[in-house]
Backbone bond lengths (Angstrom), bond angles and torsions (degrees), N, CA, C in turn:
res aa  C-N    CA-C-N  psi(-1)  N-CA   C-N-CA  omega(-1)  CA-C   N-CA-C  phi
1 X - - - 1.440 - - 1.529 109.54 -
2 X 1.426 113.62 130.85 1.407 116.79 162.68 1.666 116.68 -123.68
3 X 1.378 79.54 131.12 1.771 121.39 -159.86 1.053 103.05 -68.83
4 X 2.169 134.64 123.60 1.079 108.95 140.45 1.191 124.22 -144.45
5 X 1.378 147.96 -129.83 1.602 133.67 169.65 1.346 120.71 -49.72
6 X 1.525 86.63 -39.42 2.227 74.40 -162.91 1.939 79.99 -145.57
7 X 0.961 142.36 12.95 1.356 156.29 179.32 1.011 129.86 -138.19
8 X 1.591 120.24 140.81 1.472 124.74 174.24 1.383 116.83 -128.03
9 X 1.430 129.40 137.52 1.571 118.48 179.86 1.439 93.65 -96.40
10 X 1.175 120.21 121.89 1.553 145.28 151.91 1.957 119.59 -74.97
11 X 1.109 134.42 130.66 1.431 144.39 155.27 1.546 92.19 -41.81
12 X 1.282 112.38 124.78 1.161 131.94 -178.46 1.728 103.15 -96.09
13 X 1.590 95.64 106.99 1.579 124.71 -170.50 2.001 117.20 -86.10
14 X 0.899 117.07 163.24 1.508 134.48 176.50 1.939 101.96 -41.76
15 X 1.189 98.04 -52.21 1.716 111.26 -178.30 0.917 101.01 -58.80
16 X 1.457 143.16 -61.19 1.623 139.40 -173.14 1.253 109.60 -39.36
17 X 1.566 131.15 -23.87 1.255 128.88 -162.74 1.748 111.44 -47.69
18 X 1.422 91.88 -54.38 1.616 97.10 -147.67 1.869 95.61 -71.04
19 X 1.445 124.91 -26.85 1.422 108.56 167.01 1.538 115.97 -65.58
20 X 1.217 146.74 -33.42 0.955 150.85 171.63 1.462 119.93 -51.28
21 X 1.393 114.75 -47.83 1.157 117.91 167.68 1.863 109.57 -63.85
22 X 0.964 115.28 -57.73 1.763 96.74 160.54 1.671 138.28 -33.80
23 X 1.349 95.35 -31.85 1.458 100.41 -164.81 1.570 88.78 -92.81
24 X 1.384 125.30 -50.29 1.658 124.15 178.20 1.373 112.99 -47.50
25 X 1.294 125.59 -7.50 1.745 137.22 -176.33 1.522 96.81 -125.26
26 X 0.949 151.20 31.66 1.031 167.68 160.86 1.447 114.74 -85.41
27 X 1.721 124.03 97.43 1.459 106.52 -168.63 1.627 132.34 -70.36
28 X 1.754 96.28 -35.85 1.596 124.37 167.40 1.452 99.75 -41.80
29 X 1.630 134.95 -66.73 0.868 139.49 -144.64 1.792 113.11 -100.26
30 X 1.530 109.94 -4.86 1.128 110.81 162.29 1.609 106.24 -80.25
31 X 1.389 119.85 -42.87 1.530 122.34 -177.08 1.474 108.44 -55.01
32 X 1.501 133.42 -51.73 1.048 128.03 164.80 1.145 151.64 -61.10
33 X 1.422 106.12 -5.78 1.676 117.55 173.75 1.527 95.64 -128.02
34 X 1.052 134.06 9.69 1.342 126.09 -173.45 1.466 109.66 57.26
35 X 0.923 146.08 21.60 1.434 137.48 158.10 1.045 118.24 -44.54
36 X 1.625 128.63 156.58 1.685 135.33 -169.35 1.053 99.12 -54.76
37 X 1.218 122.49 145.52 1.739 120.62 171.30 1.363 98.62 -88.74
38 X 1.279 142.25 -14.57 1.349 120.05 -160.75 1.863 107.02 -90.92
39 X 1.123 99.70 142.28 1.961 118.69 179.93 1.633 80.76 -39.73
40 X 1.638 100.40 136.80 1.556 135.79 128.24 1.354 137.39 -80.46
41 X 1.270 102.11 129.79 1.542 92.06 167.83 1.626 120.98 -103.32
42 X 1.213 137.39 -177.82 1.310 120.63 168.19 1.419 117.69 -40.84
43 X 1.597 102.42 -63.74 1.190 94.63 -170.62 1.501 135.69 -68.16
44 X 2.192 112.62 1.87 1.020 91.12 168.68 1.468 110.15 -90.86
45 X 1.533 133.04 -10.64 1.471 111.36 116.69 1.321 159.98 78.30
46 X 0.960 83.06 -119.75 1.825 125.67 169.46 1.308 110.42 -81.43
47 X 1.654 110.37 -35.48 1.112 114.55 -165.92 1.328 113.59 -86.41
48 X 1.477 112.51 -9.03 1.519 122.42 -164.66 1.257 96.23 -109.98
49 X 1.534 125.53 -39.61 1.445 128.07 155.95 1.766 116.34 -21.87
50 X 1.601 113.86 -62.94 1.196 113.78 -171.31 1.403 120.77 -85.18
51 X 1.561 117.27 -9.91 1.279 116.11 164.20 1.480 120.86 -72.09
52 X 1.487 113.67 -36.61 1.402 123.46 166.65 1.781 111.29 -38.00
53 X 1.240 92.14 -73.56 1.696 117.65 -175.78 1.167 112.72 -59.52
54 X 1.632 121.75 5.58 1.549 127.43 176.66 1.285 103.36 -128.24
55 X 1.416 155.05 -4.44 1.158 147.39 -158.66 1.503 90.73 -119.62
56 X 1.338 97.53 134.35 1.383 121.03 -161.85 1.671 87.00 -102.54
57 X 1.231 163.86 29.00 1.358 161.35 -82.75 1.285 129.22 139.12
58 X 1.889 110.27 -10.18 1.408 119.39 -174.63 1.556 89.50 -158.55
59 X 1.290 108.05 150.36 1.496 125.74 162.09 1.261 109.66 -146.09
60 X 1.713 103.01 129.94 1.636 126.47 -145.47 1.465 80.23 -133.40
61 X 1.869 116.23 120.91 1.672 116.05 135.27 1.519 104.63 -105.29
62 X 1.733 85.98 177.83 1.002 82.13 170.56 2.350 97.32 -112.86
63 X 1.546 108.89 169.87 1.333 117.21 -163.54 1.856 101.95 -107.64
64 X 1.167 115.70 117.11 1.338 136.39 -155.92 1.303 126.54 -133.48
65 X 1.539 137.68 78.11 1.216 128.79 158.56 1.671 99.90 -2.44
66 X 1.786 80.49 159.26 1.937 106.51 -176.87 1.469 88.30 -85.54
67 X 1.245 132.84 1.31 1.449 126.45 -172.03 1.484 96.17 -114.18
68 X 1.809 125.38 -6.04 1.389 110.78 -176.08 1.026 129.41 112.25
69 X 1.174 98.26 -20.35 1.870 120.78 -171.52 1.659 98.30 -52.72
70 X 1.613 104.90 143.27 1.206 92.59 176.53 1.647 114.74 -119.79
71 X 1.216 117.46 101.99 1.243 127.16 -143.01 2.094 116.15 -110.70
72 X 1.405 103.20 -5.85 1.906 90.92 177.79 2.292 81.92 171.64
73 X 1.072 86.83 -164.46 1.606 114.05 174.31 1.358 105.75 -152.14
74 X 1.472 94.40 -178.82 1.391 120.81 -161.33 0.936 119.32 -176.82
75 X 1.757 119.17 125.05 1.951 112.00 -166.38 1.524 100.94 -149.20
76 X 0.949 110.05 147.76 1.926 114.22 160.22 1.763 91.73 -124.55
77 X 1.438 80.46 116.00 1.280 98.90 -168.90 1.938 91.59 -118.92
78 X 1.329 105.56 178.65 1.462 115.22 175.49 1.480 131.39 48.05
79 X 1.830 80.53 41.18 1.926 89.97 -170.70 1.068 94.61 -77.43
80 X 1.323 103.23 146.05 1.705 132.29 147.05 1.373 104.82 -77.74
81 X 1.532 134.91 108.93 1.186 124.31 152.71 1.328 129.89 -76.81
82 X 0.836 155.59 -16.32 1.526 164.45 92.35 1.411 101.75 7.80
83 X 1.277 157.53 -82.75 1.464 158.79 179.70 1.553 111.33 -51.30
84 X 1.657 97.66 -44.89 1.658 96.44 -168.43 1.571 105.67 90.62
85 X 1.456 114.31 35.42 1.927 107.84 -170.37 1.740 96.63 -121.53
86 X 0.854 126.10 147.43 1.543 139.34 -168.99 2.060 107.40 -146.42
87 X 1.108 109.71 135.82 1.545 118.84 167.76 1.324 97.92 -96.18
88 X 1.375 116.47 136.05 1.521 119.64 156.23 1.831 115.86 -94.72
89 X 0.933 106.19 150.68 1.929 115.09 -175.62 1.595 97.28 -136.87
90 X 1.140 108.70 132.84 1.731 128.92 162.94 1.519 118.69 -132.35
91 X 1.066 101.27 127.15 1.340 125.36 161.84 1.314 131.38 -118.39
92 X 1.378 120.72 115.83 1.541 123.24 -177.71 1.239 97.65 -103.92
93 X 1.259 127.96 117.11 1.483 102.78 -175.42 1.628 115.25 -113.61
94 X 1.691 99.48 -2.63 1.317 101.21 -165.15 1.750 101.24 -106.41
95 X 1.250 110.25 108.62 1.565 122.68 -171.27 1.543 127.24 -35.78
96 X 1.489 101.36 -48.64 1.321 117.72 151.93 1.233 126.09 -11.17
97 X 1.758 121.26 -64.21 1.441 130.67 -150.98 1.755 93.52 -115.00
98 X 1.548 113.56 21.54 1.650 94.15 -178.93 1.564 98.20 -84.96
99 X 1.883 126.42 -167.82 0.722 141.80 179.17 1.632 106.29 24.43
100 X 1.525 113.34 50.01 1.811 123.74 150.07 1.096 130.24 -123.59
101 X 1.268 122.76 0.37 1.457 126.22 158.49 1.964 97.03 113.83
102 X 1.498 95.60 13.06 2.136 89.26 178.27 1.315 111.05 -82.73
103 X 1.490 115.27 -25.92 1.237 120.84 -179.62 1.520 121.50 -63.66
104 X 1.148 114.88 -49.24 1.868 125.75 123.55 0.777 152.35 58.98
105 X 1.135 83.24 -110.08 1.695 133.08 172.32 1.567 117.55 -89.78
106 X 1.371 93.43 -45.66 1.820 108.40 168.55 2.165 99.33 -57.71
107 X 0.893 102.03 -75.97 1.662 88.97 175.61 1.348 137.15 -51.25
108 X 1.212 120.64 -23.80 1.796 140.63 -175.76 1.838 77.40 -90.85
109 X 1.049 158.10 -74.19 1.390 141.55 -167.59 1.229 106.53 -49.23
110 X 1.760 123.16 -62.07 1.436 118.09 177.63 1.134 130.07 -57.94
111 X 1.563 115.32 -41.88 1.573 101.73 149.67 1.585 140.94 -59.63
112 X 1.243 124.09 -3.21 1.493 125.21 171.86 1.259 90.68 -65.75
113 X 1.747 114.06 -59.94 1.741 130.16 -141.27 1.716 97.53 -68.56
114 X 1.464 101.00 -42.71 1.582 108.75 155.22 1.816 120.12 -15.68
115 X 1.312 92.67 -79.48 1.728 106.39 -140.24 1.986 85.46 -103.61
116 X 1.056 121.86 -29.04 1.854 120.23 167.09 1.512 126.24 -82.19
117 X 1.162 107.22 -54.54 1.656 113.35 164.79 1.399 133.69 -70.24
118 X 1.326 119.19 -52.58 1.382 142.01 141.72 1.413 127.86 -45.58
119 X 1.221 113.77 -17.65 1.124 101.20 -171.40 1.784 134.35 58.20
120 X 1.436 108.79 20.44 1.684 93.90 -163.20 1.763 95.21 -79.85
121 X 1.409 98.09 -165.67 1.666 102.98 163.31 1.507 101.57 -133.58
122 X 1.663 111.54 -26.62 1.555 100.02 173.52 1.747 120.66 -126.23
123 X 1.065 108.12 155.83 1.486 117.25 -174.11 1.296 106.62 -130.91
124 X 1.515 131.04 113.26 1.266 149.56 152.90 1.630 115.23 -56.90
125 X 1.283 133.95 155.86 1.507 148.35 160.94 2.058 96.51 -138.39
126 X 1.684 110.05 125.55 1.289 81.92 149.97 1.641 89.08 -129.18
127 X 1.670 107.25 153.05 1.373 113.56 -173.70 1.596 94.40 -127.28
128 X 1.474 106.63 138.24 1.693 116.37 161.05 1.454 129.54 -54.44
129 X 1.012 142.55 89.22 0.972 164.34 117.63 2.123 101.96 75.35
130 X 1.160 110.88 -57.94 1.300 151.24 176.32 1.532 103.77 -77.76
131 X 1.185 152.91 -30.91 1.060 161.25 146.37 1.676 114.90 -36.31
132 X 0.792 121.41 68.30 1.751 111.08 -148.55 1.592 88.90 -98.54
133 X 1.609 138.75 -16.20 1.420 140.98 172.52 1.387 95.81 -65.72
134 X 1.305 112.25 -74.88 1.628 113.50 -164.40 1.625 104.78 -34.18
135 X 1.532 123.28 -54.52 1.155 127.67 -165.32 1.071 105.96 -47.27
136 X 1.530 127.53 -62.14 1.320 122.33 -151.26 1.521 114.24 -79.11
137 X 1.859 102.58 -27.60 1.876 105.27 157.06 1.768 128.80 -53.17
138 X 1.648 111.17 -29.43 0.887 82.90 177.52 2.099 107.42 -99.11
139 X 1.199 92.88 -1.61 1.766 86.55 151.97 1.211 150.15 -71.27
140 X 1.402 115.19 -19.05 1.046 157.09 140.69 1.300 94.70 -39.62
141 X 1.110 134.32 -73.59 1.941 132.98 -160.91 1.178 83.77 -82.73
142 X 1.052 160.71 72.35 1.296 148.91 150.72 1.898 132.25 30.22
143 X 1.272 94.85 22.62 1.793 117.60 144.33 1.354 114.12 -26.61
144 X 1.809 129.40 119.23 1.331 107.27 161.07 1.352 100.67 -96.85
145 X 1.636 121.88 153.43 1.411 130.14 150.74 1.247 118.14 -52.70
146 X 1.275 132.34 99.24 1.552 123.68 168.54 1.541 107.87 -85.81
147 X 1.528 147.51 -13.06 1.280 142.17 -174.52 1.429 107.52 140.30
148 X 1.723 97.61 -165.37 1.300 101.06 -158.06 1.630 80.79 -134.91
149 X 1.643 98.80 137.28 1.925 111.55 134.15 0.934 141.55 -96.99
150 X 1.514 96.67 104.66 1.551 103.70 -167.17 0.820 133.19 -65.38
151 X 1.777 132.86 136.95 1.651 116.14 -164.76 1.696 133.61 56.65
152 X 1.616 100.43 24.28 1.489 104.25 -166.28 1.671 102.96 -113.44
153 X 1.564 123.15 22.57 1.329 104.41 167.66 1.504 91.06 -144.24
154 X 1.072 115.76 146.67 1.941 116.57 176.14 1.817 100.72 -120.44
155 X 1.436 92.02 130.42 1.898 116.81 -179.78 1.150 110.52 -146.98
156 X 0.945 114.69 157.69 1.501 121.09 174.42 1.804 104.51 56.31
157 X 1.046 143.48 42.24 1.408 119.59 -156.56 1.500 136.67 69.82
158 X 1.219 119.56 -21.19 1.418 133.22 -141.80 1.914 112.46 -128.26
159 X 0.757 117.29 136.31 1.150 109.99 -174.91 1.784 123.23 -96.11
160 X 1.294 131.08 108.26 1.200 112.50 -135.78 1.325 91.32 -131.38
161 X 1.971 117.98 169.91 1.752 134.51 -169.49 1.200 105.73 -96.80
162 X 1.437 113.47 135.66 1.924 107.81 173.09 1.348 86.27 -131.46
163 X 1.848 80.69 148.90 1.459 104.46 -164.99 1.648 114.39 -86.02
164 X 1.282 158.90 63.68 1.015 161.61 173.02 1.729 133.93 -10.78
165 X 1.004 107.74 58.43 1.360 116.66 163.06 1.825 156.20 -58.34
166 X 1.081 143.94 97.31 1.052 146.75 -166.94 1.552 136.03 -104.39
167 X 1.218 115.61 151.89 1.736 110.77 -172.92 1.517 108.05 -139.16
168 X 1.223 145.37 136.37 0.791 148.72 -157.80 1.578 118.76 -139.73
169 X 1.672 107.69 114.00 1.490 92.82 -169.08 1.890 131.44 -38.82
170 X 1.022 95.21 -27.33 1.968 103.68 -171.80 1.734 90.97 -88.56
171 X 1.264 129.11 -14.16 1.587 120.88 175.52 1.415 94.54 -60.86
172 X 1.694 108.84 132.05 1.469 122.23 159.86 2.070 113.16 -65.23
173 X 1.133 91.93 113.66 1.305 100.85 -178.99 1.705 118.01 -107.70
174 X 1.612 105.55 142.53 1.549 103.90 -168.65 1.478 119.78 -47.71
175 X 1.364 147.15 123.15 1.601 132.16 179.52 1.834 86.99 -70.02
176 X 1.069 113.60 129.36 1.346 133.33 163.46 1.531 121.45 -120.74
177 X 1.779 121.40 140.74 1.814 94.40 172.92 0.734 123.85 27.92
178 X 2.152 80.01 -107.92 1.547 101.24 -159.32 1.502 119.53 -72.31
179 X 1.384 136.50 -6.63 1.416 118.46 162.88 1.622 108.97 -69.55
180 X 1.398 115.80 -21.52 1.190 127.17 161.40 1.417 119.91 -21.20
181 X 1.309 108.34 -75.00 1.465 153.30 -165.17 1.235 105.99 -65.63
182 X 1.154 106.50 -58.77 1.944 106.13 -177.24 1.458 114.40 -54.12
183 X 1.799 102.13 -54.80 1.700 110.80 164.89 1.354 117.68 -25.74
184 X 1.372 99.68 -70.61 1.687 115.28 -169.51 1.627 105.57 -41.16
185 X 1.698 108.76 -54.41 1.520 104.52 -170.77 1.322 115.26 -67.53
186 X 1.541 114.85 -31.20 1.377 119.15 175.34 1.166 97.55 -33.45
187 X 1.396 107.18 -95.01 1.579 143.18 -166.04 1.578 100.96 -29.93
188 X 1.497 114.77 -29.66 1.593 108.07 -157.41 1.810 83.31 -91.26
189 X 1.526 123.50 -62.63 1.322 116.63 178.18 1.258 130.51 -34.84
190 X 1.704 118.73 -13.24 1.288 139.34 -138.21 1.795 87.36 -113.58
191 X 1.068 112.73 -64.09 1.621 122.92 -169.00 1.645 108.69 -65.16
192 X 1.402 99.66 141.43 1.545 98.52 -158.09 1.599 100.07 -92.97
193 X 0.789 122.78 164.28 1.494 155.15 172.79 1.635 132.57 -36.24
């Protein structure tokens, strides 16, 4: 578990399934992350469940109120271990908790676990074009914009630009909270007795 102000990333378990499958059928939220447009069923699912939990190449929590709530994910998926390069992915999926600062917080945690635990040195974002929240969250974390690929994701029919973003362990990044927070526990788990 990684600890933070008002959030915790949890190992994304067997139970998470059945919200996930809501949010993957979710039309709003397929348009905004580009997710497959085509209907899921549980079992494809299940099926995405165990590819997660088998790829030695991505690490998926899930994003959780201190009360449990189970509220989006979060993965750096498509590491290169050899380079040290990681994609980050967010999902808020539960409408409720958008535009409050979890989305955030959910990335300023994954990026510590990123660039300290992991070891990477680089972190990718690519966001759809039309996504104009995501953008400014991961600007907010101190993301640079490197450009756009144009015409490189198709939704809705349409063939659409994602905006290409990057983070870099030696990039000075905002102290916020929750990077706050993680420090503190480090440091507090860290000091002896």
């Amino acid at each position: 578990m990684i600890l933070g102000q008002r959030i915790r990333l949890w190992a994304l378990e067997r139970f998470d399934v059945s919200q996930n499958y809501h949010w993957a059928n979710d039309p709003e939220l397929i348009y905004l992350t580009g997710m497959n447009p085509n209907p899921k069923s549980l079992v494809d699912i299940e099926r995405w469940f165990d590819n997660v939990c088998n790829n030695n190449n991505q690490r998926m929590f899930t994003i959780k109120t201190q009360d449990g709530e189970y509220l989006g994910n979060i993965e750096i998926g498509d590491i290169d271990w050899r380079v040290g390069r990681g994609e980050i992915g967010l999902l808020v999926g539960e409408r409720r908790f958008w535009n409050q600062g979890y989305g955030s917080e959910a990335i300023e945690l994954m990026v510590n676990f990123a660039f300290e635990e992991l070891r990477l040195h680089r972190i990718e974002a690519r966001v759809l074009t039309h996504n104009t929240r995501a953008q400014r969250v991961f600007e907010k974390c101190g993301f640079v914009r490197e450009g756009i690929l144009r015409g490189s994701h198709f939704v809705a029919g349409k063939h659409l630009d994602v905006v290409v973003y990057s983070l870099l362990g030696t990039d000075e990044r905002p102290q916020t909270q929750a990077a706050a927070a993680t420090l503190l526990e480090t440091e507090t788990e860290a000091a002896p007795a």
